[in-house]
C-alpha positions in Angstrom: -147.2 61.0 -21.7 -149.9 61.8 -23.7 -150.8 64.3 -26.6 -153.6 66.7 -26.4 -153.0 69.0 -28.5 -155.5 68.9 -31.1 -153.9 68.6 -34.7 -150.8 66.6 -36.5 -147.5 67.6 -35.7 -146.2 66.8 -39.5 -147.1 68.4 -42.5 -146.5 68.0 -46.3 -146.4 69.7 -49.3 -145.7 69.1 -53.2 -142.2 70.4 -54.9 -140.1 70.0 -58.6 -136.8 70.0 -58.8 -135.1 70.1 -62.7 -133.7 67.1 -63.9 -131.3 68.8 -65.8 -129.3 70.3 -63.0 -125.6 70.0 -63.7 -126.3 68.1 -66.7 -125.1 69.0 -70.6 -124.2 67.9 -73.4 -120.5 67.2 -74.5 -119.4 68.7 -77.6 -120.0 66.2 -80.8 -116.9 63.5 -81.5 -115.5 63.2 -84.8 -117.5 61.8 -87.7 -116.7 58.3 -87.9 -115.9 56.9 -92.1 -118.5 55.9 -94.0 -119.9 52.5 -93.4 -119.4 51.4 -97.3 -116.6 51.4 -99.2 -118.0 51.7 -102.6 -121.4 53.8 -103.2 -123.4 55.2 -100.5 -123.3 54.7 -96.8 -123.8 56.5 -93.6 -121.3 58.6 -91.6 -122.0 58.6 -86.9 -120.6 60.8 -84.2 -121.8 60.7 -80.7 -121.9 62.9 -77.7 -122.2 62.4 -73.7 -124.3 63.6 -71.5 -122.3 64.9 -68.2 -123.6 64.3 -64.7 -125.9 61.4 -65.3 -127.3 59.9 -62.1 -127.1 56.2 -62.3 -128.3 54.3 -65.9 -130.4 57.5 -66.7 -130.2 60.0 -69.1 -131.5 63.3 -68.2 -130.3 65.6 -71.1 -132.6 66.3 -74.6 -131.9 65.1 -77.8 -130.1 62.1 -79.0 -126.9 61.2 -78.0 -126.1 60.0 -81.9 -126.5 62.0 -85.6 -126.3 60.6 -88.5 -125.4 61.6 -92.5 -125.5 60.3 -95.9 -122.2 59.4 -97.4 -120.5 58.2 -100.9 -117.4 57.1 -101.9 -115.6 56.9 -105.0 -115.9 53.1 -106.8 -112.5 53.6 -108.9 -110.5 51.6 -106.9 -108.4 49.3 -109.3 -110.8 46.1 -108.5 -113.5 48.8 -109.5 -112.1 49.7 -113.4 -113.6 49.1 -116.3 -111.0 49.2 -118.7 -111.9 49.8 -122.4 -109.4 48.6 -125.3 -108.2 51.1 -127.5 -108.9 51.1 -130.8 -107.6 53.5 -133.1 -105.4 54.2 -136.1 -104.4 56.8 -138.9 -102.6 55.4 -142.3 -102.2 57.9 -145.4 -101.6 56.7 -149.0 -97.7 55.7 -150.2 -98.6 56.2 -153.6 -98.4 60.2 -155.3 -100.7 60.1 -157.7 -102.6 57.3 -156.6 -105.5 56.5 -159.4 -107.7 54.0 -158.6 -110.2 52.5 -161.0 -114.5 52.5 -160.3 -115.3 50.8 -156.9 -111.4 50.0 -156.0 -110.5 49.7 -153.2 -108.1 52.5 -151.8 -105.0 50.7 -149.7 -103.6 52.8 -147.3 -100.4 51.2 -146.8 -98.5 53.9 -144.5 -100.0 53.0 -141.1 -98.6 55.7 -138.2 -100.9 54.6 -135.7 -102.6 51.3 -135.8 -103.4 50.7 -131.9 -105.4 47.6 -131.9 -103.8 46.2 -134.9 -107.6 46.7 -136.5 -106.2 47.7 -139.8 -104.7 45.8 -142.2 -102.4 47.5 -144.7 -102.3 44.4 -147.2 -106.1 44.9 -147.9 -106.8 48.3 -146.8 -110.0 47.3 -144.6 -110.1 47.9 -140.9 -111.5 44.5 -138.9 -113.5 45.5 -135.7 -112.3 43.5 -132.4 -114.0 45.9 -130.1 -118.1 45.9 -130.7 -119.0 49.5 -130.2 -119.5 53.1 -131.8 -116.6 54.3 -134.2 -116.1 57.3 -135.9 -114.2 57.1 -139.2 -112.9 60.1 -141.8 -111.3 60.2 -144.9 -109.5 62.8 -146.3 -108.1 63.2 -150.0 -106.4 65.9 -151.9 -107.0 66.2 -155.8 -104.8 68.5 -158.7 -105.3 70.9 -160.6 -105.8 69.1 -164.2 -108.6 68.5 -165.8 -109.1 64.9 -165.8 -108.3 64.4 -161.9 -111.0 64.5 -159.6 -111.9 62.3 -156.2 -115.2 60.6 -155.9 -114.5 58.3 -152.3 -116.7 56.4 -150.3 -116.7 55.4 -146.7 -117.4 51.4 -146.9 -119.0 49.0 -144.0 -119.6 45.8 -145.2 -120.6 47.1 -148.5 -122.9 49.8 -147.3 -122.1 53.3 -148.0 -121.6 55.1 -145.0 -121.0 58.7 -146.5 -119.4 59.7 -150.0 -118.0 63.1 -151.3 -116.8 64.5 -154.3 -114.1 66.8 -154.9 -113.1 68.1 -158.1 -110.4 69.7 -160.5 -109.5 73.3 -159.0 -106.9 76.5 -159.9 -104.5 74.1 -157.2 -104.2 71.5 -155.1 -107.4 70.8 -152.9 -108.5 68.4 -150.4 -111.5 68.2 -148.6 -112.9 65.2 -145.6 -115.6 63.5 -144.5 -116.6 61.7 -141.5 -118.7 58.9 -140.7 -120.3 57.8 -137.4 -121.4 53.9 -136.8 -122.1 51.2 -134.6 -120.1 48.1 -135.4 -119.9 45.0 -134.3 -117.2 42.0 -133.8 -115.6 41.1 -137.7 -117.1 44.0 -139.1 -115.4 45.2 -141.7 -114.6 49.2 -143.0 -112.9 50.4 -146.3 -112.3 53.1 -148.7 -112.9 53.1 -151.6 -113.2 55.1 -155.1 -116.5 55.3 -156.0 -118.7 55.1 -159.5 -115.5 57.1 -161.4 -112.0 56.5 -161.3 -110.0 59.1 -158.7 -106.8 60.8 -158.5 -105.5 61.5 -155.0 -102.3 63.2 -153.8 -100.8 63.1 -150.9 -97.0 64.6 -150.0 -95.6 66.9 -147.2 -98.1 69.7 -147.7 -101.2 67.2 -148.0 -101.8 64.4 -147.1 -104.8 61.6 -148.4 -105.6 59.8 -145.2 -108.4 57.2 -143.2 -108.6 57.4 -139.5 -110.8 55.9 -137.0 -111.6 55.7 -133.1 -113.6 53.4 -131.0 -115.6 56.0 -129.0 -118.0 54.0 -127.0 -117.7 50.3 -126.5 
């Protein structure tokens, strides 16, 4: 029962096989939302790898990709509302003459959102603290003797002035101001070192406006 033959009656060598036989990739999911809901988050989709053997995972790459994302913040709990602030009133008067340093009373307010303008004192009252731009305009006749001389007023600083003078007709000209303002500030018109003659009908009218543009 024995074996004589010289040698072993077994013999080995070394193979490789792929890992990768009969397995892929799926195709990428859908991107999922983004992970905040205000500002900037991060978006996920996620792929399988087909014909896995047990736990492993045989395929290359990740199985995950990632993105930068940003929403919009203007939901309503997100608003920053401003107040508006902004009127336009025109003289009643036609002439209207004030004297040196009067003030000039607008007393025909058309727009007066805010309520910032006071037609019994002719000086607009800032609520809002921000930057307001303010102009004037005012028409002048053709005599001699009538001219406008008008200043833009805050807290008795002049903020601009301009002159207009005697023509062949009826002129007007305007001016605009720019300032920053704060809460009870005060804003007039006024006539300035000379007394003025200002018109102001259905062809031309004398008015002060202003805006809050930036609180």
């Amino acid at each position: 029962m024995q074996n004589f033959c010289v040698g072993s009656d077994v013999q080995n060598v070394m193979c490789k096989t792929s890992c990768n036989e009969n397995r892929s990739w799926t195709a990428w999911g859908s991107w999922s939302s983004c992970s905040d809901t205000c500002g900037y988050g991060i978006r996920e989709r996620y792929r399988n790898c087909s014909g896995t053997s047990g736990m492993h995972n045989f395929c290359v790459g990740s199985d995950v990709q990632n993105v930068m994302c940003k929403t919009s913040c203007n939901e309503n709990r997100y608003e920053l509302v401003i107040p508006q602030v902004h009127f336009f009133v025109r003289i009643t008067e036609n002439p209207l003459t004030p004297s040196s340093e009067q003030i000039i009373i607008f007393k025909n307010a058309q727009i007066n959102e805010g309520q910032g303008y006071d037609v019994a004192s002719g000086k607009f009252t800032v609520s809002v603290p921000g930057l307001y731009a303010f102009v004037v305009q005012f028409c002048v006749g053709p005599s001699q003797s009538e001219s406008g001389y008008i200043d833009i007023v805050k807290q008795g600083t002049i903020l601009q002035r301009s002159l207009c003078e005697k023509s062949v007709g009826y002129q007007c000209t305007s001016m605009q101001a720019f300032t920053r303002a704060a809460i009870s500030d005060q804003i007039w018109v006024r006539s300035a070192r000379f007394s003025s003659y200002v018109y102001d009908n259905t062809d031309m009218y004398t008015s002060f406006s202003g805006v809050l543009i930036h609180a």
